[in-house]
C-alpha positions in Angstrom: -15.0 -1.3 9.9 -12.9 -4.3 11.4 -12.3 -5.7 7.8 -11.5 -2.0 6.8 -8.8 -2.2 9.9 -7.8 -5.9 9.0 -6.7 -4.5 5.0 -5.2 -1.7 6.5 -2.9 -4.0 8.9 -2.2 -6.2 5.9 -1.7 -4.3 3.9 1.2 -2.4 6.2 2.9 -5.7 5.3 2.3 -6.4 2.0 3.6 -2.7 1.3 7.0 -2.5 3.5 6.5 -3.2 7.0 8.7 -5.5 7.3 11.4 -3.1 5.9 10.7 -0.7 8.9 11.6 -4.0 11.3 14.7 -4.5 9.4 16.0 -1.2 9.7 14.9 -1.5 13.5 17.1 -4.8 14.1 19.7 -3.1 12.0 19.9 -0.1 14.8 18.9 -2.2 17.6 19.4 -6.3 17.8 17.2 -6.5 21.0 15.5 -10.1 21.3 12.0 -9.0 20.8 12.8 -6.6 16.8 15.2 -10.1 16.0 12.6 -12.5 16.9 10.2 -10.4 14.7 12.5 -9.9 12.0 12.8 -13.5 11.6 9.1 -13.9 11.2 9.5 -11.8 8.1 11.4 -14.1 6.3 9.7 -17.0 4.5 10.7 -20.4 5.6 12.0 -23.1 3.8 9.7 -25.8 2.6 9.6 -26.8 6.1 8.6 -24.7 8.8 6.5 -21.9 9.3 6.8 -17.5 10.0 4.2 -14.9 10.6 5.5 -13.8 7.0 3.8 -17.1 5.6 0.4 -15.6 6.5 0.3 -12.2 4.8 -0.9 -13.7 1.4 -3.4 -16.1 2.6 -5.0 -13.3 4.9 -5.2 -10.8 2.4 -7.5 -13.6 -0.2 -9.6 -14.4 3.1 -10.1 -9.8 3.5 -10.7 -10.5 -0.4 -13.0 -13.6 0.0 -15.4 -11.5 2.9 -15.6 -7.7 1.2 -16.6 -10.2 -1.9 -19.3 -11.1 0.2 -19.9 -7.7 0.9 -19.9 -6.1 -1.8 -21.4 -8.9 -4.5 -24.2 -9.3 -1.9 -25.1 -5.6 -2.6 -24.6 -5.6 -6.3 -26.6 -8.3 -6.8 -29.7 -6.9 -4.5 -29.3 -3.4 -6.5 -28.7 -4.5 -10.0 -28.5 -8.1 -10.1 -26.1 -11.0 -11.9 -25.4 -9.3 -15.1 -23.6 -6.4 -13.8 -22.3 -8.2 -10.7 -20.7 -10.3 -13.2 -19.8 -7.4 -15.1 -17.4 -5.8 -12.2 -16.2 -9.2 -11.5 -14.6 -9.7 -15.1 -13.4 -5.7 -15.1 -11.7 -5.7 -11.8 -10.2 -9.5 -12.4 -9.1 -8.3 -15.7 -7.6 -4.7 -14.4 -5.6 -6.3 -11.4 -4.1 -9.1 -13.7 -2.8 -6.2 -16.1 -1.8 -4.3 -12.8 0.4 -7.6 -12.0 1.6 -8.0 -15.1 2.4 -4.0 -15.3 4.0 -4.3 -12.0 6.0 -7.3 -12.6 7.9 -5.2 -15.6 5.4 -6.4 -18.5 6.4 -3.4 -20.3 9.9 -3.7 -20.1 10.3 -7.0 -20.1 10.4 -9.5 -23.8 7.4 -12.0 -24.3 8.8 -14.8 -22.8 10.2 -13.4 -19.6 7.1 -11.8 -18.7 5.8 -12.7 -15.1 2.0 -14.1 -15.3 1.9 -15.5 -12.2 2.6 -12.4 -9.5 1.2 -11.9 -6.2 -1.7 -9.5 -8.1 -2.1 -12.0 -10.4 -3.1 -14.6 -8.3 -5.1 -12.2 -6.4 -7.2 -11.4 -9.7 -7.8 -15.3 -10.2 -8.6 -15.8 -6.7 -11.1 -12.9 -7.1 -12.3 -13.8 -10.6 -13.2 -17.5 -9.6 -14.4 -17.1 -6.1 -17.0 -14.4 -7.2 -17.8 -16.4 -10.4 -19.0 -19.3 -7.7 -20.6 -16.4 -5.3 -22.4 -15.3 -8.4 -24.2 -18.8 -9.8 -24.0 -21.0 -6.5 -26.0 -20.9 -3.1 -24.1 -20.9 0.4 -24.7 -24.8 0.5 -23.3 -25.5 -2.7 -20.5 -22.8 -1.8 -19.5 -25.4 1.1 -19.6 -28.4 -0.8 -17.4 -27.3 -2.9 -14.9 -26.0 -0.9 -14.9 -29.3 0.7 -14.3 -30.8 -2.5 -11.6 -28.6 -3.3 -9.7 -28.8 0.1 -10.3 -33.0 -0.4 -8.7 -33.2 -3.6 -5.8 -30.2 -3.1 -5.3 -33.1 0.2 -5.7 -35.9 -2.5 -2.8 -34.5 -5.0 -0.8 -33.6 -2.5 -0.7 -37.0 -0.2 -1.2 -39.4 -3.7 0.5 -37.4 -6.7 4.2 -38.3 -6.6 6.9 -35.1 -7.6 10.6 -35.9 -8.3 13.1 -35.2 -5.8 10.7 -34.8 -3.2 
């Protein structure tokens, strides 16, 4: 139930909250509905806002009803059709993004692949992939290895005009 309440809270973001705190500081510029309206903006490359975590916690809500529900799948009918819902619901939120994003209205080469549901159907597609084929200990080395070398491209790979 608290993931079920987590979503919900998340998802009042992801789907317009922060409109309803705009309109607020709009009526009423009182410290507190500024301060919070400022949170829902991104920040530059440096710096940080409340904003900045909506994404994230919704792929960590993802990441533990995974757990949740794989766990169960696999118990009751095991890898084949745990695998089976991974690739259908990957695939169907990847269209959904694409969909969303104006895929149908949009010409080939100005189609957005890489949305938020996009990203969200990779992240899902990969990370229950690994839940599927690897043990908890495994699971934790390779996080570890993937934090180490996102660290390792970001301190040692050198980007222009940065």
């Amino acid at each position: 139930m608290s993931v079920d309440a987590l979503r919900g809270f998340d998802m009042f973001w992801i789907i317009g909250g922060d409109s309803l705190v705009y309109a607020l500081n709009r009526m009423s510029q009182t410290k507190p509905i500024s301060f919070l309206a400022g949170q829902l903006e991104h920040a530059e490359w440096e710096g940080f806002h409340a904003y900045d975590l909506i994404y994230p916690l919704f792929v960590f809500i993802m990441g533990v009803s995974l757990f949740f529900s794989l766990s169960r799948t696999l118990e009751r009918a095991g890898r084949a059709e745990a695998l089976k819902r991974i690739f259908i619901r990957s695939i169907a939120l990847y269209l959904a993004g694409i969909f969303f994003n104006g895929g149908l209205t949009n010409e080939w080469p100005n189609v957005r692949l890489s949305g938020v549901l996009n990203r969200i159907a990779l992240t899902y597609f990969f990370g229950g992939l690994l839940f599927c084929f690897f043990k908890p200990r495994a699971l934790a080395a390779i996080c570890i290895g993937l934090l180490v070398g996102y660290w390792a491209l970001m301190a040692f790979v050198p980007i222009r005009d940065i």
